[in-house]
MARKOL-693429 format. One record per residue: x negated, y negated, z negated of N, C-alpha, C, O in turn; residue in one letter; residue number from 1. Coordinates in steps of 0.001 Angstrom, whole numbers, plus 524288, in hexadecimal, padded with zeros to 5 digits. Layout:
BEGIN
{n_px->X, n_py->Y, n_pz->Z, ca_px->X, ca_py->Y, ca_pz->Z, c_px->X, c_py->Y, c_pz->Z, o_px->X, o_py->Y, o_pz->Z, type->a, seq->NUM};
...
***
This chain:
BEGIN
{n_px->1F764, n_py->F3A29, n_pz->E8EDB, ca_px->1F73E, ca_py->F3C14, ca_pz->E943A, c_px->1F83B, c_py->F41FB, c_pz->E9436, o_px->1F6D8, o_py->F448F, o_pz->E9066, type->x, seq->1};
{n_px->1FA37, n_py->F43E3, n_pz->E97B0, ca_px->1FD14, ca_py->F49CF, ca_pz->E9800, c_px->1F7B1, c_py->F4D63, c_pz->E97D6, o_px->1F3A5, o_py->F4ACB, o_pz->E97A6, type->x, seq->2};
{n_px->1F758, n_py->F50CC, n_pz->E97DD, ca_px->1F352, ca_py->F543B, ca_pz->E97DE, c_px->1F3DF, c_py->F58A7, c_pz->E9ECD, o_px->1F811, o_py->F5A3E, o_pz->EA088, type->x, seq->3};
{n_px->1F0C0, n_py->F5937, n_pz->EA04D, ca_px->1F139, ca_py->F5ABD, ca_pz->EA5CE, c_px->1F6CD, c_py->F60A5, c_pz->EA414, o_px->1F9D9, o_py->F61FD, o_pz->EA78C, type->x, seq->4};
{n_px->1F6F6, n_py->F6279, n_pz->EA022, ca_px->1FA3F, ca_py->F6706, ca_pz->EA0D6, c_px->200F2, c_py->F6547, c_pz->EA03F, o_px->204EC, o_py->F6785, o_pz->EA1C2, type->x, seq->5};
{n_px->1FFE9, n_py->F5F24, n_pz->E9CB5, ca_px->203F0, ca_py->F5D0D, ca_pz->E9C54, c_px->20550, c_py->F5671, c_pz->E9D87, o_px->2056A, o_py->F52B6, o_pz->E9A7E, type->x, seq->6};
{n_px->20649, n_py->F56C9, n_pz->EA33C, ca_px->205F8, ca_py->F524E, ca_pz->EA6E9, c_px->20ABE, c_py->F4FFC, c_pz->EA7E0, o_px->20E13, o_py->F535A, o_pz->EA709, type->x, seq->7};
{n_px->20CBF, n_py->F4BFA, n_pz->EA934, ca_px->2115F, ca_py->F48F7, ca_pz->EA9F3, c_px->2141A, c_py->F4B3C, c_pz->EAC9F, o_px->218A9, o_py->F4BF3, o_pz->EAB43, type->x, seq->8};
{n_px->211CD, n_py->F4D84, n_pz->EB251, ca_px->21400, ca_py->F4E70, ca_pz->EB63D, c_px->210B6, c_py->F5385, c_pz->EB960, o_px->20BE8, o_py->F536F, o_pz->EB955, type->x, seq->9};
{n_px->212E8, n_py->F56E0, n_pz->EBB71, ca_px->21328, ca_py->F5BFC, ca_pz->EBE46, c_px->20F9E, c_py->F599F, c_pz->EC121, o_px->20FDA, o_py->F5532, o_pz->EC2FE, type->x, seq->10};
{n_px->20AA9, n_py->F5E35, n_pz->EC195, ca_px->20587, ca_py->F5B2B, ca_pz->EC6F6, c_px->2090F, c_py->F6036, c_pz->ECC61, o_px->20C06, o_py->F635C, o_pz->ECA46, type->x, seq->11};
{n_px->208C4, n_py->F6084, n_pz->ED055, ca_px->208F9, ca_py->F631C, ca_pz->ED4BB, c_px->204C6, c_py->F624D, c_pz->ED7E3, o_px->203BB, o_py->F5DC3, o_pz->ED914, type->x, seq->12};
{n_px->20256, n_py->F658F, n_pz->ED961, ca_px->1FC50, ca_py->F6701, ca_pz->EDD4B, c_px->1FEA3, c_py->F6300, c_pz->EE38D, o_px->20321, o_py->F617F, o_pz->EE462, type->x, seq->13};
{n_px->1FBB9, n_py->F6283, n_pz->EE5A7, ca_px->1FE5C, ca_py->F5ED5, ca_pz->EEA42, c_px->1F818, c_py->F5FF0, c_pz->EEE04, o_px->1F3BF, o_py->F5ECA, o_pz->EEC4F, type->x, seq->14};
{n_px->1F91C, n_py->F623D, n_pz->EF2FB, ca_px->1F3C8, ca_py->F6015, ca_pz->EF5A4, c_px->1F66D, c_py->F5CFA, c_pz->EFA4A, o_px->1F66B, o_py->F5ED2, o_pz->EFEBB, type->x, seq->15};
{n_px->1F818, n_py->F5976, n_pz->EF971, ca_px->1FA01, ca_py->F5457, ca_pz->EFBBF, c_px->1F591, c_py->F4EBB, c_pz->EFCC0, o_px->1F16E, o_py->F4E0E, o_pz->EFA64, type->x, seq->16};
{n_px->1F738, n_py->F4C3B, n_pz->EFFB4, ca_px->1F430, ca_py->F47EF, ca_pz->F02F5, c_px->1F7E5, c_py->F4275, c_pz->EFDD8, o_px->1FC90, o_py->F419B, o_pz->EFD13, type->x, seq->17};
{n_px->1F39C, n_py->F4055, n_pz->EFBD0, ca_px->1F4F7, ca_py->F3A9B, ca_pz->EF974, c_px->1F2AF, c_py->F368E, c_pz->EFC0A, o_px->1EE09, o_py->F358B, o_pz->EFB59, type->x, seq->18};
{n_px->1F61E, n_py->F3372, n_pz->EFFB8, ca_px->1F45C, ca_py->F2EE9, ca_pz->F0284, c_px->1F441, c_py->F2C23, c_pz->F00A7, o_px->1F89A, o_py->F2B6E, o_pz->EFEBA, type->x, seq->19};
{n_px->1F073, n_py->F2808, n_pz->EFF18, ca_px->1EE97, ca_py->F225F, ca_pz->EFA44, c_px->1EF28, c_py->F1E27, c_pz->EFEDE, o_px->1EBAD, o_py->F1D51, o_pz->F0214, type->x, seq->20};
{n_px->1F461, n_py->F1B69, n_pz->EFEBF, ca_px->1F5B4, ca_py->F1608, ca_pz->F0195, c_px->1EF23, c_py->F11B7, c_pz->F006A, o_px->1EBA5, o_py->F11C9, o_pz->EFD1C, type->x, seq->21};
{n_px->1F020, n_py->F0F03, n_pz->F0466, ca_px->1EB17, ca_py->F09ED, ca_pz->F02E0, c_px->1EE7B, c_py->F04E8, c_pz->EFFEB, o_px->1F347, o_py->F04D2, o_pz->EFF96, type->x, seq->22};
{n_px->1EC29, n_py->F023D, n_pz->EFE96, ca_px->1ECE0, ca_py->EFDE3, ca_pz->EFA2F, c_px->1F3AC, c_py->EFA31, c_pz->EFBA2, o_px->1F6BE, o_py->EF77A, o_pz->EF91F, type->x, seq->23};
{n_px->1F334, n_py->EFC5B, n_pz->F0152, ca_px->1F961, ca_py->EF7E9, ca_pz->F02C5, c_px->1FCDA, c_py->EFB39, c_pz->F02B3, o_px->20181, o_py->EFA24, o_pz->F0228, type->x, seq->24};
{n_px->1FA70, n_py->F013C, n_pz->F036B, ca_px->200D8, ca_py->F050B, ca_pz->F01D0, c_px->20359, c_py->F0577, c_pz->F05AD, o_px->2080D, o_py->F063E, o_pz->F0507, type->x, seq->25};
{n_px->20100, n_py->F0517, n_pz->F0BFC, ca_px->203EF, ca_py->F05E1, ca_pz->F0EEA, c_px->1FFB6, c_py->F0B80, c_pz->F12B7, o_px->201FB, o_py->F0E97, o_pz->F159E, type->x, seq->26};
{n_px->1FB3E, n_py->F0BB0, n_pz->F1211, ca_px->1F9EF, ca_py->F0E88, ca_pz->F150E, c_px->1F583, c_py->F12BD, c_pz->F1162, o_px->1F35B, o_py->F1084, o_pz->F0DB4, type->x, seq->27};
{n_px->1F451, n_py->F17C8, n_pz->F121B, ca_px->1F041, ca_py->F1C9B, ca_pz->F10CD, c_px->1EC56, c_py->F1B30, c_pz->F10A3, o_px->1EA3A, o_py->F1A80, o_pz->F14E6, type->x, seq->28};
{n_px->1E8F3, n_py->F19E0, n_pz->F0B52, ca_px->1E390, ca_py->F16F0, ca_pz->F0B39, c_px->1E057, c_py->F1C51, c_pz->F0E1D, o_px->1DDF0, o_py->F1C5E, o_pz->F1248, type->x, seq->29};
{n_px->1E17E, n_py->F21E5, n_pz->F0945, ca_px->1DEF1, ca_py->F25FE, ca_pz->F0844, c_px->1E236, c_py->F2AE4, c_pz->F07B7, o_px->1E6ED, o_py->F2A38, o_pz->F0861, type->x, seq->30};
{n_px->1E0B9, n_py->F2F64, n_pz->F06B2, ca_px->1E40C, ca_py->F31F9, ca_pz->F0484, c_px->1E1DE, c_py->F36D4, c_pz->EFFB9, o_px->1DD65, o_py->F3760, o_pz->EFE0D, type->x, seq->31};
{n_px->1E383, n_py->F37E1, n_pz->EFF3F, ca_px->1E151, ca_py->F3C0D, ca_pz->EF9D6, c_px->1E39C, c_py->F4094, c_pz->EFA29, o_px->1E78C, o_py->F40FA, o_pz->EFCE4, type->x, seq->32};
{n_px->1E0BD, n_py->F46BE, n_pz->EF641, ca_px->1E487, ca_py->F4AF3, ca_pz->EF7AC, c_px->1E6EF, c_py->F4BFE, c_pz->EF113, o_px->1E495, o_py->F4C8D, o_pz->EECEA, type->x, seq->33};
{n_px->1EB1C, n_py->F4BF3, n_pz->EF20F, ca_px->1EF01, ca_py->F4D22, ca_pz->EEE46, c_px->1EBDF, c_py->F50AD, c_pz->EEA5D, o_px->1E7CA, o_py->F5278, o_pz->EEC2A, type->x, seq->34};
{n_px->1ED8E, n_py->F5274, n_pz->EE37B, ca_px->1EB5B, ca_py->F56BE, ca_pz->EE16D, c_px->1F001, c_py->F590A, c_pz->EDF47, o_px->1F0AE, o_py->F5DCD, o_pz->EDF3F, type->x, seq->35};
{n_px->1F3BD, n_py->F554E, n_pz->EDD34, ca_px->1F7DE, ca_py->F5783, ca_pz->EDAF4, c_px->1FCE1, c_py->F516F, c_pz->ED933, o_px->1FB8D, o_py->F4CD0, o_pz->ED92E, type->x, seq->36};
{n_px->20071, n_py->F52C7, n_pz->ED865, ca_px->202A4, ca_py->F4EC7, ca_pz->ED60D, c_px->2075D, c_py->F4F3C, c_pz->ED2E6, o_px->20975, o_py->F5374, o_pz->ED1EA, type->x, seq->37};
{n_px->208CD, n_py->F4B4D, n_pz->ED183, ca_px->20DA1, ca_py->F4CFA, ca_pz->ECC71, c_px->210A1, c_py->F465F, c_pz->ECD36, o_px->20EA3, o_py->F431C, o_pz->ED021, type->x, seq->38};
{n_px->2157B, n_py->F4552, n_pz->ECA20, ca_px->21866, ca_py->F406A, ca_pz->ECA82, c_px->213EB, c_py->F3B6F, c_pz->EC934, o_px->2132F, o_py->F3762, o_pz->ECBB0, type->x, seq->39};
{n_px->211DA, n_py->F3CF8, n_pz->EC569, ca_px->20E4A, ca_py->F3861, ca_pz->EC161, c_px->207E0, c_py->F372C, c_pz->EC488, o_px->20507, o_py->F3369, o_pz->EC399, type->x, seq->40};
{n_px->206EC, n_py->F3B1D, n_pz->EC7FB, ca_px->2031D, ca_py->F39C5, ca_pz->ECAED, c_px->2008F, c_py->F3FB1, c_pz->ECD88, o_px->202F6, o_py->F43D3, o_pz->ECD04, type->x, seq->41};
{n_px->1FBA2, n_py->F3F57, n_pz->ED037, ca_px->1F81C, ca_py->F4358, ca_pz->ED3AE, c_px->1F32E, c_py->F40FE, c_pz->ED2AA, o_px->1F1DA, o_py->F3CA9, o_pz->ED10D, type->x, seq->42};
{n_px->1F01E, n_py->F4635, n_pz->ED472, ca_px->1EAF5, ca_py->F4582, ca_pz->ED5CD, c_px->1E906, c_py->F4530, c_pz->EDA60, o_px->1EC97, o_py->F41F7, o_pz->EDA39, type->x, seq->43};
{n_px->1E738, n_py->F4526, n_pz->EDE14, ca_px->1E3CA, ca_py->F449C, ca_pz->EE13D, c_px->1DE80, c_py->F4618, c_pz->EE3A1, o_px->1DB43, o_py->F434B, o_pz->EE170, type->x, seq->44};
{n_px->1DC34, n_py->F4918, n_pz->EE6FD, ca_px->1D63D, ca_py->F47E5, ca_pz->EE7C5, c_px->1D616, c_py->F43E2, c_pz->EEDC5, o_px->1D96A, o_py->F437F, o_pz->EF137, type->x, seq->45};
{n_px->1CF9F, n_py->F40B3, n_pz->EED1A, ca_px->1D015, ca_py->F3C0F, ca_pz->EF299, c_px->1C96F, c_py->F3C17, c_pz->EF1CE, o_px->1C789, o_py->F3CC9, o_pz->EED71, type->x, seq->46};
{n_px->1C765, n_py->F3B93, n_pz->EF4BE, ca_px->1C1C2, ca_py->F3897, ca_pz->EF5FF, c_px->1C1BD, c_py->F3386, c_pz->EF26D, o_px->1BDC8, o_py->F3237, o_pz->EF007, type->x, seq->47};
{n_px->1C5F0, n_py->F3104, n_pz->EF23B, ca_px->1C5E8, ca_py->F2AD8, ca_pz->EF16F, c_px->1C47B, c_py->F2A1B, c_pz->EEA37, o_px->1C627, o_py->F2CC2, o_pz->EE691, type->x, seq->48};
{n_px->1C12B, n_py->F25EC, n_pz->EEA2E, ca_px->1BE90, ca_py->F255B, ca_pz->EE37C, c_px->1C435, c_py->F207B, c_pz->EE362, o_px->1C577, o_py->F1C66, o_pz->EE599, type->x, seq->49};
{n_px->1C666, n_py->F2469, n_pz->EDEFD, ca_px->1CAD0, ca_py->F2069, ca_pz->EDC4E, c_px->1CA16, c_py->F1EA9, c_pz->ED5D4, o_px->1C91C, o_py->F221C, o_pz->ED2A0, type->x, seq->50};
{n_px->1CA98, n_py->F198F, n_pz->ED451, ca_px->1CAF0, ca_py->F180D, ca_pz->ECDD8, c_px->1CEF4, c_py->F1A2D, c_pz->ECBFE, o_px->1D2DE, o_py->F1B69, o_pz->ECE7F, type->x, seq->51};
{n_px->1CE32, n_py->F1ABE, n_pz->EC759, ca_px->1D388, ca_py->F1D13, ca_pz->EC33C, c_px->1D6C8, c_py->F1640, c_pz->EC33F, o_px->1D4EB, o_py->F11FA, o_pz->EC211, type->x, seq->52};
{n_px->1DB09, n_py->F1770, n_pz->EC4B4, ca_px->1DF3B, ca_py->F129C, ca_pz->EC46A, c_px->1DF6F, c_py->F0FFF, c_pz->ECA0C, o_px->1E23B, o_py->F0C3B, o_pz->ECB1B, type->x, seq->53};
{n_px->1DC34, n_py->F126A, n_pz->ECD65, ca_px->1DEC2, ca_py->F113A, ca_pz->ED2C0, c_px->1E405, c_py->F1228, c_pz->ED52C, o_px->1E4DC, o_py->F168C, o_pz->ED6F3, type->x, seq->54};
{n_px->1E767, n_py->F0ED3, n_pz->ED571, ca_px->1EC52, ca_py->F0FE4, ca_pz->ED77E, c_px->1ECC7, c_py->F107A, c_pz->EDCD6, o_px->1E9F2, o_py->F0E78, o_pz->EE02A, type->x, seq->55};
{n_px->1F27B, n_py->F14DF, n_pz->EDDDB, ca_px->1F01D, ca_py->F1687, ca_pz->EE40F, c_px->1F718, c_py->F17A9, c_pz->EE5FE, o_px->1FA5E, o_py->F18FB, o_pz->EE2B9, type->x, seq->56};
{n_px->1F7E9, n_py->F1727, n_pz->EE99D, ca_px->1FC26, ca_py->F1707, ca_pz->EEB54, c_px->1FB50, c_py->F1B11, c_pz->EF167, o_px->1F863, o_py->F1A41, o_pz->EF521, type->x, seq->57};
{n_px->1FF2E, n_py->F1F8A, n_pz->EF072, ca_px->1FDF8, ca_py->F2460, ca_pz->EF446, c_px->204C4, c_py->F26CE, c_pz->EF68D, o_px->2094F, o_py->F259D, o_pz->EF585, type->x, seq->58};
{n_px->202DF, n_py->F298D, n_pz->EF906, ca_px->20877, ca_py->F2D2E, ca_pz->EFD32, c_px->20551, c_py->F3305, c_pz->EFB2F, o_px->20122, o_py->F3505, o_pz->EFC76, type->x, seq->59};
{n_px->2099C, n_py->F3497, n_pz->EF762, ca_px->20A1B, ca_py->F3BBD, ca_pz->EF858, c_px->20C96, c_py->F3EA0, c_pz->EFB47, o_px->2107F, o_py->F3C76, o_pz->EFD10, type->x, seq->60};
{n_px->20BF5, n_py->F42C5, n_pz->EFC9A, ca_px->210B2, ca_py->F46E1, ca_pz->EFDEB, c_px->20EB8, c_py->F4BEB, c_pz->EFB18, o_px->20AE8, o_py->F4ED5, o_pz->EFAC9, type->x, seq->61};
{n_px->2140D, n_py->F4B15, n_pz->EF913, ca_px->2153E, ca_py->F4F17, ca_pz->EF469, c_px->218E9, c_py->F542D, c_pz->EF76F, o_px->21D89, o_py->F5340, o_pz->EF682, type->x, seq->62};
{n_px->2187B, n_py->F5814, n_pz->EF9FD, ca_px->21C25, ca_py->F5BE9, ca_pz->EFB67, c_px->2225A, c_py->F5BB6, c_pz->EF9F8, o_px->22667, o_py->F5BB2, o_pz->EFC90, type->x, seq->63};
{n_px->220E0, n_py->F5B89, n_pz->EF39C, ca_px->2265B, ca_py->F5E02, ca_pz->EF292, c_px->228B7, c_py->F58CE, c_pz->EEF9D, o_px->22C0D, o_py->F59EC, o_pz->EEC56, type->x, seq->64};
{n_px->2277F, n_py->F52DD, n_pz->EF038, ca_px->226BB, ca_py->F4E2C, ca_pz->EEE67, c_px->228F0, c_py->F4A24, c_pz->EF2A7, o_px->22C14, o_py->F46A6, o_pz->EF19F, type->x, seq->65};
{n_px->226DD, n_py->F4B22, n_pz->EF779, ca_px->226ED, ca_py->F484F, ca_pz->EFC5A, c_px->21F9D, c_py->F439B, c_pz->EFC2F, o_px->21B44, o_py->F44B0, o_pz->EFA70, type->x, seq->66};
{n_px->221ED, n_py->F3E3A, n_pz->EFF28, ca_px->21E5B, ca_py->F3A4D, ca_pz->F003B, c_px->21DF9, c_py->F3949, c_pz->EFAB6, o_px->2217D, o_py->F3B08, o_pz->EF7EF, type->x, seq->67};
{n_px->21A00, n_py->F368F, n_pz->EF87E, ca_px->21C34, ca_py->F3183, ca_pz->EF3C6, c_px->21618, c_py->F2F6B, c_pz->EF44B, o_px->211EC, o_py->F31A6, o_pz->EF527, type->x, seq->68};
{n_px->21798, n_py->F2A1A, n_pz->EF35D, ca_px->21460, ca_py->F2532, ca_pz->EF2B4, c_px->21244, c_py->F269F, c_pz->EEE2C, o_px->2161A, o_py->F2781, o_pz->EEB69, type->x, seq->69};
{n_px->20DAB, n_py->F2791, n_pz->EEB23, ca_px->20DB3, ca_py->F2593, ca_pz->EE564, c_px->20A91, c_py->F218D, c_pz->EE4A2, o_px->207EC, o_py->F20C8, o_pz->EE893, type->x, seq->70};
{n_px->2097B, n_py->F1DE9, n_pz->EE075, ca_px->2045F, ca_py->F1B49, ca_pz->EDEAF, c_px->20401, c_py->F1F15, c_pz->ED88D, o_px->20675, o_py->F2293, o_pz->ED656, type->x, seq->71};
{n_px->1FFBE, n_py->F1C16, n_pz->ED7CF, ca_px->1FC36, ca_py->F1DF4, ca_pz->ED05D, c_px->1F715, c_py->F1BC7, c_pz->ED0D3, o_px->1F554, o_py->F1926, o_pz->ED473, type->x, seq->72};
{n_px->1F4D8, n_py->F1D3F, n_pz->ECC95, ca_px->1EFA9, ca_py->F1A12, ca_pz->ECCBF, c_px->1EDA3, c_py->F2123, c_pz->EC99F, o_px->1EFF6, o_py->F2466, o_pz->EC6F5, type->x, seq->73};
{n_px->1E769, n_py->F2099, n_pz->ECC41, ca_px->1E450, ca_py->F23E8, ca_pz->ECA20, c_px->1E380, c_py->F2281, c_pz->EC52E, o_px->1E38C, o_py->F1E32, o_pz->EC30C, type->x, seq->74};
{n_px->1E27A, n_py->F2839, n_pz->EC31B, ca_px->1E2A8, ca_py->F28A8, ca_pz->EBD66, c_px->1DEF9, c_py->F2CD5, c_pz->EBC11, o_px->1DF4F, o_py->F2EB1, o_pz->EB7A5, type->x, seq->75};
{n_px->1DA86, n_py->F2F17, n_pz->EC020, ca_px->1D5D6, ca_py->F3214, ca_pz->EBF7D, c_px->1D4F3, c_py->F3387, c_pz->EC505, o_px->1D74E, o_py->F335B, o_pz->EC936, type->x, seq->76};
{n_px->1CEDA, n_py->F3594, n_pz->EC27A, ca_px->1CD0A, ca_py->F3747, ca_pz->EC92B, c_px->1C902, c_py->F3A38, c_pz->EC598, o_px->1C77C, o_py->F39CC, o_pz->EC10E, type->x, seq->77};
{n_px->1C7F5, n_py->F3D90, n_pz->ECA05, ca_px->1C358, ca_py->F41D1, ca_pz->EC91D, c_px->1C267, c_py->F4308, c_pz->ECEBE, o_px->1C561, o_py->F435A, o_pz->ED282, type->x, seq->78};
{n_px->1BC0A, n_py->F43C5, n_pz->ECE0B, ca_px->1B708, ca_py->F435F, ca_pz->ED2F7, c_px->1B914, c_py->F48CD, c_pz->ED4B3, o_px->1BBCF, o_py->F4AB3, o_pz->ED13A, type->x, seq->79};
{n_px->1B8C8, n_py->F4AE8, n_pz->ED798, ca_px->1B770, ca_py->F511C, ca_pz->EDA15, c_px->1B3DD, c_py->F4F7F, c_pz->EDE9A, o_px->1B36E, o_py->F4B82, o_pz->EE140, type->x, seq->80};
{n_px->1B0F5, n_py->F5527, n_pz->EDE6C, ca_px->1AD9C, ca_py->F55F3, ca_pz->EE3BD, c_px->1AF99, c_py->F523E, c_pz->EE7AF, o_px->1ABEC, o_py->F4F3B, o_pz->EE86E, type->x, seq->81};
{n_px->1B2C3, n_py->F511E, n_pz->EEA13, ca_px->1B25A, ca_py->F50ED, ca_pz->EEDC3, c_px->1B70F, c_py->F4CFA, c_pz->EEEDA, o_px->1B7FC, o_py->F4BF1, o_pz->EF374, type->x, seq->82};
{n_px->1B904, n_py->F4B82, n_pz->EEC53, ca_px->1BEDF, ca_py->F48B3, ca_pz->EE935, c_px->1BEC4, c_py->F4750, c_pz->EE4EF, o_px->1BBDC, o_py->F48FE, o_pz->EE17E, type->x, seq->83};
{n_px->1C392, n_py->F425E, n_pz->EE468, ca_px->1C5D4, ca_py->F3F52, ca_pz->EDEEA, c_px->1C9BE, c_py->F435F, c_pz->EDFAF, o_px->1CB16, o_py->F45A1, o_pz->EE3B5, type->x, seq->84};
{n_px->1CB92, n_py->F43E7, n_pz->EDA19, ca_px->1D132, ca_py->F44BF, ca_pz->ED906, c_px->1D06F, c_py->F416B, c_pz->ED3C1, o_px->1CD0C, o_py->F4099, o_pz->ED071, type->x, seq->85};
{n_px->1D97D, n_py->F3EEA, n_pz->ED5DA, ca_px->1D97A, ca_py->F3B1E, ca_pz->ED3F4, c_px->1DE36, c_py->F3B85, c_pz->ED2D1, o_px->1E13C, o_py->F3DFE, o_pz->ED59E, type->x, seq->86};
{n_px->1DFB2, n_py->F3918, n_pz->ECE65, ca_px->1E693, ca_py->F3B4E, ca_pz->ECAF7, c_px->1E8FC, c_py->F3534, c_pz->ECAF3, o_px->1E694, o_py->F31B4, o_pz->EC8B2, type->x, seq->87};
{n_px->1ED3A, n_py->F345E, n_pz->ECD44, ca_px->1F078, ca_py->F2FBB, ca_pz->ECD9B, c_px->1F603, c_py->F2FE7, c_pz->EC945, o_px->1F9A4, o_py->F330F, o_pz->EC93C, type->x, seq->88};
{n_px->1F53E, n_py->F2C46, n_pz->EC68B, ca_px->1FCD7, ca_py->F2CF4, ca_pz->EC585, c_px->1FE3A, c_py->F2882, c_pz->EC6F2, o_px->1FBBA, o_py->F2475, o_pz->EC79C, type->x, seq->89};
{n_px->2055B, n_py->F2A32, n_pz->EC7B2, ca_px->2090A, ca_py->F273B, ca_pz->ECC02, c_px->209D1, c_py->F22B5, c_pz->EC7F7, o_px->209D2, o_py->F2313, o_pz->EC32B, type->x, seq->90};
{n_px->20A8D, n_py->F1DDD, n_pz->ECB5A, ca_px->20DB6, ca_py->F19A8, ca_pz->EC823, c_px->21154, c_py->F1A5C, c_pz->ECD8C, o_px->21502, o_py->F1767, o_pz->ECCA1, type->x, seq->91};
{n_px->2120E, n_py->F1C24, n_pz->ED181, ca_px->21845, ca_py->F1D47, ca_pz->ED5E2, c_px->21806, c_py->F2160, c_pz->ED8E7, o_px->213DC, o_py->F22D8, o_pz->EDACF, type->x, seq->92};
{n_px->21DBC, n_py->F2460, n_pz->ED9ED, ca_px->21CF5, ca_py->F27E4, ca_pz->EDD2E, c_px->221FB, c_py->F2527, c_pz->EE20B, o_px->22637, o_py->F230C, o_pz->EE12F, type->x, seq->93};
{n_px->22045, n_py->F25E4, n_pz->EE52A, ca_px->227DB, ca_py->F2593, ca_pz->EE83D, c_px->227D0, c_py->F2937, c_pz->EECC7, o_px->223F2, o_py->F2877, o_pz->EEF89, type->x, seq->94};
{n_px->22B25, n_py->F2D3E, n_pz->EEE93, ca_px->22B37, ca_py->F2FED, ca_pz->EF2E5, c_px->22C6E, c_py->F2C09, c_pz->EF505, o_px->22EBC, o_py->F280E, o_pz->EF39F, type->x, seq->95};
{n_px->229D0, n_py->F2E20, n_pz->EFA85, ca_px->22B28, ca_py->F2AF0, ca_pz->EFE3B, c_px->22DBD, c_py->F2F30, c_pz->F02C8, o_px->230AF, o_py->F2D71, o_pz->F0628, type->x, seq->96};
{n_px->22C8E, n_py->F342F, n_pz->F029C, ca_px->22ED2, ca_py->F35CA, ca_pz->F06B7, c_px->23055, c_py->F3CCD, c_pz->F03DF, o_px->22D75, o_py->F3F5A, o_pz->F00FC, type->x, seq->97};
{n_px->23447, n_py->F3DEF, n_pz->F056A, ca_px->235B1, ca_py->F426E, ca_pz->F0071, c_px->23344, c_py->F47AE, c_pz->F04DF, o_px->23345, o_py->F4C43, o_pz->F036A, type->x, seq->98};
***
């Protein structure tokens, strides 16, 4: 596994809105606030208690990226005061709107 100084993919800071679709994928269960993200995945902070290997299917907007759909499954979480933050990697990305 890469070491945080030497990672797959470029992280970029993001304080962006991650909307988490509900189970049929057609409508906004929840939403979460962005922490940062890169091709291979992001982090996250949410109120919501998530398992490591929960798969989640969401709408970004990325500025300089456009719309994109992604899914991934969590792959850690850590408590804060007052918030989860929570690190996803992608198994898809697709713009949807440039």
């Amino acid at each position: 596994m890469p070491s945080k100084n030497n990672r797959r993919f470029e992280r970029q800071r993001h304080n962006s809105v991650l909307e988490i679709y509900d189970e049929s994928g057609k409508s906004i269960a929840w939403t979460a606030q962005l922490v940062n993200f890169s091709m291979g995945g992001a982090s996250f902070s949410t109120t919501k208690l998530l398992d490591t290997g929960t798969h989640i299917r969401a709408r970004i907007r990325i500025l300089t990226k456009g719309v994109m759909e992604i899914s991934g499954k969590v792959v850690w979480g850590r408590k804060k005061t007052n918030s989860n933050l929570y690190g996803i990697k992608f198994d898809s990305i697709k713009n949807i709107y440039p």
